[in-house]
N, C-alpha and C positions, 0 to 999 in steps of 0.2 A: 557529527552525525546530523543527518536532515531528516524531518519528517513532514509529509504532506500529510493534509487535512482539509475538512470542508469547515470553517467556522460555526455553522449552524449546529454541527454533528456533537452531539450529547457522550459519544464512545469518542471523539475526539477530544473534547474537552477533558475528561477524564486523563486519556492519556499523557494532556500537557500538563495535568497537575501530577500525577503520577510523576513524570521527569522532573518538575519542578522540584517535588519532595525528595526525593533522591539526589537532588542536587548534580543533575546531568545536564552539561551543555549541549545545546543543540540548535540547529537552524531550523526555522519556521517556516511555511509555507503555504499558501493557500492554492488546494489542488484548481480550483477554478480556473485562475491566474496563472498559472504555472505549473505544468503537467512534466511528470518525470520525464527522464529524457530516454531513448532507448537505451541507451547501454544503462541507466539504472533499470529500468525494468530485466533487462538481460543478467543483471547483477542479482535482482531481488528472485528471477525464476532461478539462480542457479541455488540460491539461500531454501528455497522454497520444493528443492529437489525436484524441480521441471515440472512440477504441477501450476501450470496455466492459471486453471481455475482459479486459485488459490490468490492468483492478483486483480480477478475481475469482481467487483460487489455485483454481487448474486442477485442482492434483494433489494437491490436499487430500481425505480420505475426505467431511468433510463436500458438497462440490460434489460426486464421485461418487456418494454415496450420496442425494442432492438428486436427481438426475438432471438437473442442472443444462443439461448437454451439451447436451442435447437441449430444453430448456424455453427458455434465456435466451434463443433467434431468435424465442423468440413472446411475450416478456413485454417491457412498457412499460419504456418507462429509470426510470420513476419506481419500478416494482414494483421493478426491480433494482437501486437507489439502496435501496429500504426492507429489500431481503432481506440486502444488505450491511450494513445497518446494524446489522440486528436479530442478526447473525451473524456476531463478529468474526474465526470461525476459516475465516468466506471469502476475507475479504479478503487478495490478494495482498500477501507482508511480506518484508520489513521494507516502510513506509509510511511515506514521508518526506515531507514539505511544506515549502517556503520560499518566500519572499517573491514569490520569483517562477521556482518550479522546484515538479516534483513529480515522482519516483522513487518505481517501485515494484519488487518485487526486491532483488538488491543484485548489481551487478557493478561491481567494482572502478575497472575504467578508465573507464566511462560516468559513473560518481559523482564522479572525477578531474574528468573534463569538464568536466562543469557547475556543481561547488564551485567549481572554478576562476578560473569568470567570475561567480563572487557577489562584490560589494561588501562 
């Protein structure tokens, strides 16, 4: 599994220790540096049950200062797949992916869950 992250990020940090503890491998990433690629965002909206939203950080200055709010109900999922791409500090994080799960955010008992029922 890979998970992107902003290093600075306090709810990411969290996350890596949460895996840590658990004793789950996984690959590391810094969203900065290296932005999902489409087909994981296409992967993570299908995990995410096609809600958009749900992969953009909301409360980020760059998505306000974007005007984002107000723009993503009139832009193509494709335009919003590429704005994400091109811009790693939209993307909601931590940004986790496995085999057959994708987490975005990081809350603790939800992340329980679904490790849970990984093979």
């Amino acid at each position: 599994m890979v998970i992107y992250i902003y290093a600075k990020c306090s709810t990411c940090k969290d996350a890596i220790k949460f895996l840590e503890k658990q004793k789950i491998n996984f690959t590391r990433k810094e969203i900065t540096q290296e932005t999902p690629s489409k087909n994981e965002f296409y992967q993570m909206l299908y995990y995410q049950k096609e809600n958009l939203k749900k992969l953009f950080n909301t409360s980020g200055l760059l998505y306000k200062e974007m005007l984002l709010k107000d723009k993503l109900s009139t832009m193509t999922l494709e335009e919003s797949l590429e704005l994400l791409h091109q811009h790693g500090m939209l993307v909601k994080r931590p940004f986790l992916l496995g085999r057959n799960f994708g987490l975005t955010g990081f809350n603790e008992i939800e992340w329980l869950t679904v490790l849970n029922k990984i093979d």
